[in-house]
N, C-alpha and C positions, 0 to 999 in steps of 0.2 A: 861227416862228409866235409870236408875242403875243398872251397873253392877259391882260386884266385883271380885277384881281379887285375883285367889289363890298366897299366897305370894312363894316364888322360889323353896324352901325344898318341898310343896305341887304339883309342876307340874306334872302332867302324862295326859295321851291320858285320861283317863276315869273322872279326875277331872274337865280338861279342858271342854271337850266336856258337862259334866255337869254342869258348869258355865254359856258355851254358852245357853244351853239348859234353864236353870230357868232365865237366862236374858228376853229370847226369851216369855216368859210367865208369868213375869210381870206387863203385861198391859193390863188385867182386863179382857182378853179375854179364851172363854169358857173351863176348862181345858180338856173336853172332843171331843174338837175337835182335833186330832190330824193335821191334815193339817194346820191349824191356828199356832199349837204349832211349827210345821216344819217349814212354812214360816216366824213365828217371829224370832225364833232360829237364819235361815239362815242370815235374817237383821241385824239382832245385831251380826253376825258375825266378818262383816268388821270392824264394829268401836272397836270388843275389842280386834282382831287381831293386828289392827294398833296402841292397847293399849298394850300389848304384847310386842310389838317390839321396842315400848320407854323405857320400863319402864324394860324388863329381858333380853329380845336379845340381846339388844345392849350391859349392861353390862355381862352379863351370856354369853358368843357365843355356850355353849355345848348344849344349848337345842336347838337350831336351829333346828335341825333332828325334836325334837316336833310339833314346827310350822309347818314343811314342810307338815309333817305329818297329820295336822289338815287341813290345807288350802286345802291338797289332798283330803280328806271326807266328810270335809263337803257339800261342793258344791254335791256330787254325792246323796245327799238325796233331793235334788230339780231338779235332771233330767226331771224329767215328767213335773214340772211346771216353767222350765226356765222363768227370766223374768229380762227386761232392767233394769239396774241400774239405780238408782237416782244418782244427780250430786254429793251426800258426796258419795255414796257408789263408785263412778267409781274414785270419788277421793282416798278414801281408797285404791282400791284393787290398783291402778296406785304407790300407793306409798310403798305398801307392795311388787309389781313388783322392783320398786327401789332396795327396801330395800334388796328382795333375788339376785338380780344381782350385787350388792355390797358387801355383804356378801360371796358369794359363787360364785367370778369371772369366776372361771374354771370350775366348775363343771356347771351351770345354763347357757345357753344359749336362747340370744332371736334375733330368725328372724321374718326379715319382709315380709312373705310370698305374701305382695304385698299393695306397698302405692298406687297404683294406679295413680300417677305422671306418669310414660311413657307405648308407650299402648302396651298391650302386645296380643296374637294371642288367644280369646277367641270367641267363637263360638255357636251356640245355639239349642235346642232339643225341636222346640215347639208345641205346641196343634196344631190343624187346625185352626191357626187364621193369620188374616194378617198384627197385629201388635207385630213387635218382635224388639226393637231396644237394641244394646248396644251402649253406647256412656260415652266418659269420660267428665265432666259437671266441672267447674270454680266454685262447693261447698266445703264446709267441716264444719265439725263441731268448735263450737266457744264456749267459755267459758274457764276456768283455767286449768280443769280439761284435757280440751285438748294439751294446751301449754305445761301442764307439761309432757303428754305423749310426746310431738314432743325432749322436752329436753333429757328424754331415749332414748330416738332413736338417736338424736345427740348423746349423750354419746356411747353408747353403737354399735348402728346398723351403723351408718352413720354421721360425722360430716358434710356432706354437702345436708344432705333430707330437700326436700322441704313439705310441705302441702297445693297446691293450689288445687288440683282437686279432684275426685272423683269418681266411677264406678257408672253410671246410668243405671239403666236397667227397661225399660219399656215393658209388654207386655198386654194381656186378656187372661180372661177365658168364654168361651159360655157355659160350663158344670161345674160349679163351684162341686168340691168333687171327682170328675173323670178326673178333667187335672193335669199334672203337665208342670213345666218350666223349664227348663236345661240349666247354665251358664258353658261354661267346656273350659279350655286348651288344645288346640292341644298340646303343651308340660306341663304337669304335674309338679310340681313345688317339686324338692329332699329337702325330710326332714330327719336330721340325727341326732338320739340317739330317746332319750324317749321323747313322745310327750307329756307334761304335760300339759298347759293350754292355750287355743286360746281367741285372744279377737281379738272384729273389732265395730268399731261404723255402726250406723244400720239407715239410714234417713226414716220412713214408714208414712202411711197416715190413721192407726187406721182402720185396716182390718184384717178378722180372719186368712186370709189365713197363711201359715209357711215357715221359713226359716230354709235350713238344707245348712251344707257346707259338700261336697264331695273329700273323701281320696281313698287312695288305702294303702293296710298294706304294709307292708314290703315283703310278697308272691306277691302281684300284686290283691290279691282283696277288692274288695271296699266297703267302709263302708262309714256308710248315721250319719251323727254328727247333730242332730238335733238342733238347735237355740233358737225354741219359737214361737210362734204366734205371728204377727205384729201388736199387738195393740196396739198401740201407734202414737202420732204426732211429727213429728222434730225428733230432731238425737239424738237417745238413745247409749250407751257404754254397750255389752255383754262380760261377761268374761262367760266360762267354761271350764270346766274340761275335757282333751281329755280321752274316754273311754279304759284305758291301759287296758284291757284286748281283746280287736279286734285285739291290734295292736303288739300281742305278735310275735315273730317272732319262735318260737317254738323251736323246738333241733337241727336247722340245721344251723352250725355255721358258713357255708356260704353267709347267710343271714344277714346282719346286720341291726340294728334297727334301725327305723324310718317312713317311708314313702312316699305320694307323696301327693299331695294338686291335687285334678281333675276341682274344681269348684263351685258353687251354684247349689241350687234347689228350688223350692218354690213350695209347696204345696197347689193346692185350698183346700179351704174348703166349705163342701156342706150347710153350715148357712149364707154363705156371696155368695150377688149379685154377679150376671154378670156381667162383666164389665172389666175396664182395673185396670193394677195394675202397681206401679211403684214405686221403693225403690232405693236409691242410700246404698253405701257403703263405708269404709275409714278407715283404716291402719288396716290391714288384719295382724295380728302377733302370734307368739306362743313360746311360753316359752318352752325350753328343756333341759329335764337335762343329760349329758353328764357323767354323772358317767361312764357307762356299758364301754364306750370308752375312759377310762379312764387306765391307766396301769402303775405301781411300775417304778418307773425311767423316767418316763414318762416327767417329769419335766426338765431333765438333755437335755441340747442341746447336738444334735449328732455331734461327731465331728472325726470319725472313719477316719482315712486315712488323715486326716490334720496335715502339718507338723509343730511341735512347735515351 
């Protein structure tokens, strides 16, 4: 697939997104399927964002805004059909993560809303069935793609996180389409500024059932962040886009923005068997941007009542 990149005088949101787009529908596929067109587009995203950012970001830094800009949109026209990354694509976005945490140290913030290394008080909401286990399990995911995450997170989160373990959670379904599964925090996990993008690797066994992770806004209610369907085998890498519009905190300026992290859910699905279900999970993170909490002088250390 080729794609061409508009030269730097040519950038804007409307060019861009149209590059992405005729990339995405290059390859021979029906042009009147628009869903086809959607999901190429979104693919060829990663690689020409990560092309973007060698080749204008880095020397250009005023279009930054652009890219932010793009990486923010595009992902939200594949909402409904979320789906795991491939190892280049988790490669891509892992390095375009770098890239905007380097670029934009103050502003860009990423927490690890849970490596799952030490256990924390998580609790469970389940069907009538009598297997509901949580347990933290000696996996993780393996490959480059991973290490290089672990190296942001040394950089940035933690010079001393480990990655041995991982959140296992096993349960069943007897009414598969009419149960659901609830992983939740007796303490809810404080998220602060603008919630821009969550990523957590995903270990599933190519079952229809769904994965949502559960927030509370900045008011205190709760919003359902859907995942994807688990079709897939072994440990896939999800990135999305957190839906800033749930999590607005409205005109009341006593509120400030962000949120809280509540837990998982899983969805049966009424096409997939009864049966048991069981997914591990592993480095639970989310990208924030810290602008809004950001203020003129802000930079200047206080030194009010200090004698010179």
């Amino acid at each position: 697939m080729r794609i061409s990149v508009p030269a730097y005088g040519q950038l804007c949101p409307s060019r861009l997104a149209s590059a992405i787009f005729n990339a995405g529908t290059t390859n021979n596929c029906n042009p009147k399927s628009s869903k086809a067109q959607v999901a190429l587009a979104v693919a060829a995203s990663s690689r020409l964002l990560t092309t973007f950012w060698t080749r204008i970001i880095r020397p250009a830094p005023r279009v930054l805004p652009v890219l932010i800009l793009i990486t923010a949109l595009l992902p939200l026209a594949s909402l409904k059909a979320i789906s795991p990354e491939s190892k280049r694509e988790a490669q891509d976005q892992i390095r375009l993560l770098a890239g905007m945490l380097q670029e934009m140290p103050r502003r860009m913030e990423l927490q690890a809303i849970d490596l799952f290394e030490s256990k924390r008080d998580y609790y469970t909401r389940a069907p009538s069935t009598d297997l509901s286990i949580i347990d933290y399990a000696y996996r993780s995911p393996e490959g480059p793609e991973f290490l290089e995450e672990m190296q942001i997170l040394n950089r940035w989160v933690d010079p001393e996180v480990s990655y041995h373990r991982c959140l296992m959670i096993h349960t069943s379904f007897d009414i598969p389409g009419k149960q659901v599964y609830q992983v939740l925090l007796r303490l809810p996990v404080h998220l602060e500024g603008e919630l821009f993008r969550l990523s957590l690797w995903v270990h599933a066994h190519d079952q229809k059932h769904s994965l949502s992770a559960l927030f509370l806004d900045p008011a205190g209610r709760e919003v359902e962040v859907p995942l994807g369907a688990l079709t897939w085998k072994g440990w896939k890498r999800i990135t999305i886009n957190m839906p800033a519009v749930q999590f607005r905190k409205g005109k009341d300026h006593r509120i400030r923005s962000g949120g809280q992290f509540r837990g998982f859910l899983i969805r049966s699905h009424p096409h997939e068997e009864q049966g048991p279900v069981s997914i591990m999970i592993d480095n639970l993170l989310i990208l924030k941007d810290m602008r809004k909490l950001m203020y003129p002088g802000a930079e200047i250390e206080d030194s009010w009542g200090e004698k010179e």
